[in-house]
N, C-alpha and C positions, 0 to 999 in steps of 0.2 A: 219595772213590772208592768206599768202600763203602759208602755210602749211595748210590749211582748205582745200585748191582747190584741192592738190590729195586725201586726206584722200576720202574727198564726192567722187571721180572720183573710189577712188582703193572701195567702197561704191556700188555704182553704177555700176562695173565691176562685183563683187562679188556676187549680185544681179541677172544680169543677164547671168552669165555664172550658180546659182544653178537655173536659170528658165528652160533654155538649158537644162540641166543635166538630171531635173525631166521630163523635158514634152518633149525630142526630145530624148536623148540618153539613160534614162534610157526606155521608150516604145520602140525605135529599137530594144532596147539588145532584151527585152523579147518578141519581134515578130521574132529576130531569131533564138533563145531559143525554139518558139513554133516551128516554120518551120524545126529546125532541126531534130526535133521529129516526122515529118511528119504531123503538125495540120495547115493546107493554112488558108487563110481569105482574107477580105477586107484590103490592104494596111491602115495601120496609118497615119493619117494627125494630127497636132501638136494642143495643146490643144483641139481641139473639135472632136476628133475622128473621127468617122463613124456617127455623132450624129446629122449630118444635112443632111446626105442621107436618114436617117431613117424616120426624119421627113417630109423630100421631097415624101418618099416613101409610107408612111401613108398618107398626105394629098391628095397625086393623088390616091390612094386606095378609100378613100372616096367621090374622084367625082362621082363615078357612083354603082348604085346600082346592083343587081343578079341577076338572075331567084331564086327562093322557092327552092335550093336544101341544102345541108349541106355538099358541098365544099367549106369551108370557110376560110380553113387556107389563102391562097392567098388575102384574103382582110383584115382579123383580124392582122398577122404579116408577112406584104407586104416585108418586108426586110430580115428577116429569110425563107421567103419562096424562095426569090430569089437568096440569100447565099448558102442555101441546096441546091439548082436546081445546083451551079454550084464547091461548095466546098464538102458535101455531108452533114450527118448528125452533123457533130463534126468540131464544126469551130474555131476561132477567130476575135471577129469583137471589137471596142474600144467604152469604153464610157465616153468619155474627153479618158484623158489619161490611164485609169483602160482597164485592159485585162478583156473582160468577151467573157467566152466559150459556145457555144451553145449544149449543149447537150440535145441529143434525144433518147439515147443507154438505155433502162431500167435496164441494167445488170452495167452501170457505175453509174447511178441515184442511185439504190439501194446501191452500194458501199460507195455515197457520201453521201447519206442521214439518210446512218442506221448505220454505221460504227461509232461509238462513238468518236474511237481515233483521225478522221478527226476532222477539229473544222467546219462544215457547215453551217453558222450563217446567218441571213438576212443583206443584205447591210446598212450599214447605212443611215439613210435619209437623204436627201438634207434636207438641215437649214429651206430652205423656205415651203419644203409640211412636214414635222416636225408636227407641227399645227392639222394636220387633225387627225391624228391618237395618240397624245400625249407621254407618254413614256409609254404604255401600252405593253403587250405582242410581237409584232413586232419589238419592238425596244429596246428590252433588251437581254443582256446576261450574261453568269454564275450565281452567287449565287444570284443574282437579280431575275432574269427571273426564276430559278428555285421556289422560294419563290411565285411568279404572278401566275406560270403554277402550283401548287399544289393549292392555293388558286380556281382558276378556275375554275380546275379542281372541285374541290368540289362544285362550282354552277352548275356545265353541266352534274352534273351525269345523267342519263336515270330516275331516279325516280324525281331528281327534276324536269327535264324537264317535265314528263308527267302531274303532278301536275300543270304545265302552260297551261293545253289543253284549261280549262273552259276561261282562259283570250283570249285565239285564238278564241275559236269559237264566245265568243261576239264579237271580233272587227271584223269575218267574217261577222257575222249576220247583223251586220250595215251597212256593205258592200253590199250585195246583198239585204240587204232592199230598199235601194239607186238605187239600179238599177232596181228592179221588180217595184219600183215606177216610172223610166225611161221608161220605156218599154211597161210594162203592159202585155199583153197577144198577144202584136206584136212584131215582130223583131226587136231590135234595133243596134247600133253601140255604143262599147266606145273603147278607147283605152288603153288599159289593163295595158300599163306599167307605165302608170300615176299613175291610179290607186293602181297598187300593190305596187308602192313606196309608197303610203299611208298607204294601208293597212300594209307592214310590219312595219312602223314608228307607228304605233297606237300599234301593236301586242310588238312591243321593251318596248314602252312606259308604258302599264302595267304591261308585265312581269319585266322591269326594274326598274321600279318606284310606282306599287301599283298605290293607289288611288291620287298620283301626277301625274298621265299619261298626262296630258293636259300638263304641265310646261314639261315635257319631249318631247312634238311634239314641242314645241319652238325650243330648243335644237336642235332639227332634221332641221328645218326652216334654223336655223345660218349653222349648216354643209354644209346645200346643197348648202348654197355662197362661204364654205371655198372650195368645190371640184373642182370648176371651177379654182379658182387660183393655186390649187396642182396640176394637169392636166399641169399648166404652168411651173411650176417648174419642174417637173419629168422629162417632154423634152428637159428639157436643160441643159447645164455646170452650174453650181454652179461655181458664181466669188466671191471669198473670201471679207467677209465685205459686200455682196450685201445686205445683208438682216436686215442692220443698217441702211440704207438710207431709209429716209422719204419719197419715193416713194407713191403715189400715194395707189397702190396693196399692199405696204409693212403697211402702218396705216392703211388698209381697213385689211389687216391681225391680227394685232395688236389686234383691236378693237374687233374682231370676235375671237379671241381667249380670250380674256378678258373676254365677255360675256358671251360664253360657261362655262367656269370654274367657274365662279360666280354663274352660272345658279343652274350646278350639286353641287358646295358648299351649298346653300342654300337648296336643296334635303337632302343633308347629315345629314344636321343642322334639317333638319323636321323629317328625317325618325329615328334620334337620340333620338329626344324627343319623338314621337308617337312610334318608334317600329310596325308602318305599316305596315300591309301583312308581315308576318316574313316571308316568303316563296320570295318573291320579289330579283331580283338582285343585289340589293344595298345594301339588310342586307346581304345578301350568303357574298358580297365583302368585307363587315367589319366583316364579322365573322375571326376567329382567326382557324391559323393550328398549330397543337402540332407534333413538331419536338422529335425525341427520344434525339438527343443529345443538341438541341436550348431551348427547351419548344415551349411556346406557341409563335406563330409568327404573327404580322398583318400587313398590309398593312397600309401606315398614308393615311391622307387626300385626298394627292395633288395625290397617288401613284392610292388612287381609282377612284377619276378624268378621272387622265390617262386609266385605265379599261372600265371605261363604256362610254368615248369618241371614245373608240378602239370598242368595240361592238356595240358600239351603232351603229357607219357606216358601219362598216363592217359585222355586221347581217342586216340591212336592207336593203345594198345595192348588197349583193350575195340572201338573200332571193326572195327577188324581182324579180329578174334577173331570176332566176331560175324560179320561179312559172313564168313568161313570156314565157320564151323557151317553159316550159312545155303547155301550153297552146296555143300557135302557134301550136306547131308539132301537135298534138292531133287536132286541130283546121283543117291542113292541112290533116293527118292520120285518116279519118273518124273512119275506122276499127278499129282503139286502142281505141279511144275514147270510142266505143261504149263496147267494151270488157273493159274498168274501170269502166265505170258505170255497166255494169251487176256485177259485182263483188262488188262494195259499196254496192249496193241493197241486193244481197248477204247478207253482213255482217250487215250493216243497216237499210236497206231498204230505202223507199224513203222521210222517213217526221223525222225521230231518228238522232240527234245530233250525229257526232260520238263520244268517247269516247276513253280515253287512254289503254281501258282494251283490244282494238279488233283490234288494229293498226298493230298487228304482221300478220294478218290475209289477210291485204291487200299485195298479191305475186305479181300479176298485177300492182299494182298502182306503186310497189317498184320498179319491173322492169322498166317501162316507163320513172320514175325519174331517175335511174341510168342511161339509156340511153340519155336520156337529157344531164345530166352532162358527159354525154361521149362527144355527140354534140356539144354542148353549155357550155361549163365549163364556170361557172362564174371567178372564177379568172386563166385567160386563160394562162398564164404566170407567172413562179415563179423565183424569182431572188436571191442566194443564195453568202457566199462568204467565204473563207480559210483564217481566220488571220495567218497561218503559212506555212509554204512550206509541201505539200501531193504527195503522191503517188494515185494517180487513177489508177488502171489498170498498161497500162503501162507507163505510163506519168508520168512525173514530173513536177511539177507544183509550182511556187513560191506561197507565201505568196501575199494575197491582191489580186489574180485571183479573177475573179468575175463570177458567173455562170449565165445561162441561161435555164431554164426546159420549152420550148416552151410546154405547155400541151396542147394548140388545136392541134398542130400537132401530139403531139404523139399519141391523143386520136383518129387521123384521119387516122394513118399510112398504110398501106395496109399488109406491111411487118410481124404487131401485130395484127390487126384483119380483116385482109383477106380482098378479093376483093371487100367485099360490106362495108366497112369501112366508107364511105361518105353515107349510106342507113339507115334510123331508122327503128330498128329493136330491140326491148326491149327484145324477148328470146334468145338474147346472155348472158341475165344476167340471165336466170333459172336454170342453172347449177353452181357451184361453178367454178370458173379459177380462175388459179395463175396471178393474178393481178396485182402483185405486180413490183412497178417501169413503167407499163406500164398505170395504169387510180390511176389516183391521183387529183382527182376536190376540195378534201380537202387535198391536199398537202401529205407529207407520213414523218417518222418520229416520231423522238421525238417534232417537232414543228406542229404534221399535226395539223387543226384546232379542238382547245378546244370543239366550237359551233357546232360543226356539227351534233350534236345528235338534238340539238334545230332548226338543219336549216331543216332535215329532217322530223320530227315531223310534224315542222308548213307544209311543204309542203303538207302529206299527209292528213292533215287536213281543208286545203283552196282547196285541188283538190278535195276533196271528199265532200266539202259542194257546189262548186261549178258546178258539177256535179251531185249532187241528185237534182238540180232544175234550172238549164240550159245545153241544148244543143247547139253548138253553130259552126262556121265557117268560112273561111277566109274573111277577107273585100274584094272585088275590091280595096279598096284604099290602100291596106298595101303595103307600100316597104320593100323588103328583101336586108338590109344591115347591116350586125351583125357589129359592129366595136368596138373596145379596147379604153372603157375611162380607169376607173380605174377597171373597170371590164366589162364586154362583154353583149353588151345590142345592142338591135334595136336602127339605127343612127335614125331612123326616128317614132320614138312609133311602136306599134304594134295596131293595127285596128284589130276588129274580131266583128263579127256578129252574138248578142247571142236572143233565145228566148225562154221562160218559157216553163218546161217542163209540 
């Protein structure tokens, strides 16, 4: 028995000198590691980093709303905005105890992201927002991820996508049936970003599911409960074992991840035996890729799961997002408005469905999107990380750095596109520029987004059906507050005032 009493003691010693070690002396070394190098930051505080300034800093961001302009950064990443003002573009600031750098330098972005030999991988998820996104494309690497990202790839080609046009334009057409029965032949008001999160859940839903689209907007239903909990998670330290406690949020987790995967199980099990819409996302994802040196390769079950619980939020929730912005500004920017619509008519006229054969034709409409997602990037921030120690430039950088690519700011910089930088202005994108590291709204890389042919597509297809037969403009009632859930949306809907052309 009294030999028990130091063992426990030399136990409990041992314990908290490796707690010391990880969370106070190994973060010093490497804050003065960076400082030697010349990279300043926010001082380190012991376990929780910078991670409760950040949240201090976004909550007080979000008490108050704008004026209508597109100086946003300052409200979107209130913390990174306030670092640059006073470190410059290249920081160090902590998350828990993980160094992550902010960079904003396109010339170091492009060295980190394209450069093969670095390993630039996305961070790992916290255990508890894990759930939202499954183990799908974001959260894999090497011969895994490689295997998901060729598979994908083979759903998202340009030809399959177009092939999706006729499922877009029904579930537009539903849409604006909905509302011209709203309206009528007088002005009315909706709030658009309600809406478009509908509409792009219905548009996922058949191109994803075929004629089970309905059991797929279920799907979408359960998600939208898991987001509000991942939003919880994402902001905070991860305490080891948290996410085994019968908590309250952690069975309401449980339960909601349950149901989803049973959900798309039972899809799998239907689309197996009928062989539905072979053209649909769900057969693309079980179709098989022939490797020269593997053969043939498929993804199992649980693996496709993972895939279509990854697109399925993630195209809905950047589609959406996007066709919002884009309709605000336009809403606000008479003048473009009125130059997209001469140019659909243009190409369609005013009562012809468009169609995938004419979509190259829309130069205007392409513009104004781009410039949106210059604006308004739906995923406003990307978070990247080095399993091994790199050279960037001139730095050296240990293993387990974590990055930061603030893309509002960069897309906002004055330094990269000039003095009217904060000003919508779509013919910056009429000419070809070297782009490149400097607008990345779908990321840049070998990880940029798979979807983005799909997310494009559906855009210039909802602008241009809603545009041959509304005109439309700002509410009185709209507040202008963009803010960073998991992507960059109006805190407060978006209000606009439309009426049949």
């Amino acid at each position: 028995m009294y030999l028990l009493i130091p063992l426990v003691l030399l136990v409990i010693l041992f314990v908290i000198f490796v707690f010391l070690y990880q969370n106070i002396w190994i973060p010093l070394e490497i804050q003065r590691h960076f400082r030697r190098q010349g990279i300043p930051g926010p001082n380190y505080y012991p376990l929780y980093g910078n991670t409760r300034e950040i949240k201090g800093d976004i909550a007080e961001a979000e008490l108050s709303s704008m004026l209508f302009n597109h100086d946003i950064v300052h409200r979107v990443h209130p913390h990174s905005y306030k670092w640059s003002a006073i470190f410059g573009k290249t920081f160090i600031y902590w998350f828990g105890s993980k160094p992550r750098m902010n960079l904003a330098e396109p010339n170091l972005i492009k060295e980190l992201m394209l450069n093969r030999t670095t390993s630039a991988n996305n961070v790992p998820f916290n255990p508890l927002s894990k759930p939202l996104f499954g183990q799908g494309l974001p959260g894999l690497h090497g011969k895994k991820w490689a295997l998901h990202r060729k598979i994908t790839n083979q759903a998202f080609t340009m030809e399959r996508v177009k092939a999706w046009v006729p499922e877009i334009v029904t579930s537009t057409t539903i849409m604006l049936k909905k509302w011209e029965e709203i309206g009528g032949s007088k002005k009315f008001e909706i709030e658009v970003h309600r809406e478009l999160h509908g509409l792009t859940a219905e548009i996922l839903s058949r191109t994803a599911f075929g004629s089970s689209f309905e059991e797929g907007k279920r799907i979408f239903e359960l998600q939208e409960r898991q987001v509000y909990l991942t939003m919880q998670a994402i902001r905070s330290v991860y305490l080891p074992g948290l996410r085994f406690l019968p908590t309250i949020n952690n069975r309401t987790r449980w339960k909601l991840e349950n149901d989803i995967r049973d959900s798309v199980r039972n899809l799998i099990k239907i689309n197996l035996k009928t062989r539905d819409n072979s053209k649909n996302l769900l057969t693309l994802l079980m179709s098989s890729y022939k490797d020269r040196d593997e053969g043939e390769l498929q993804l199992d079950v649980e693996e496709i799961i993972d895939e279509c619980k990854t697109f399925y939020f993630a195209g809905k929730e950047t589609s959406a997002n996007l066709l919002t912005w884009v309709l605000l500004l336009l809403a606000l920017h008479q003048e473009w408005q009125e130059k997209a619509r001469e140019e659909i008519f243009r190409v369609w006229g005013r009562n012809d469905f468009p169609t995938a054969d004419h979509l190259s034709e829309l130069n205007m409409v392409t513009m104004i999107i781009n410039e949106t997602l210059r604006l308004y990037p739906p995923v406003a921030n990307l978070i990247r990380r080095t399993s091994e120690d790199i050279k960037l430039g001139r730095l050296d950088l240990p293993a387990d750095t974590q990055f930061n690519l603030p893309v509002s700011a960069i897309h906002h910089d004055t330094e990269i596109w000039g003095d009217d930088a904060n000003e919508f202005n779509p013919l910056r994108f009429a000419e070809p520029r070297k782009h490149l590291g400097a607008y990345l709204p779908f990321g840049i890389g070998p990880r940029i987004c798979v979807g983005q042919n799909l997310a494009m597509v559906e855009a210039k297809i909802v602008l241009t059906m809603i545009l041959q037969q509304f005109s439309f403009a700002m509410s009185p009632t709209y507040v202008h507050a963009p803010t960073l859930r998991l992507t960059l949306q109006p805190q407060y809907g978006a209000h606009i005032i439309f009426k049949k052309i």
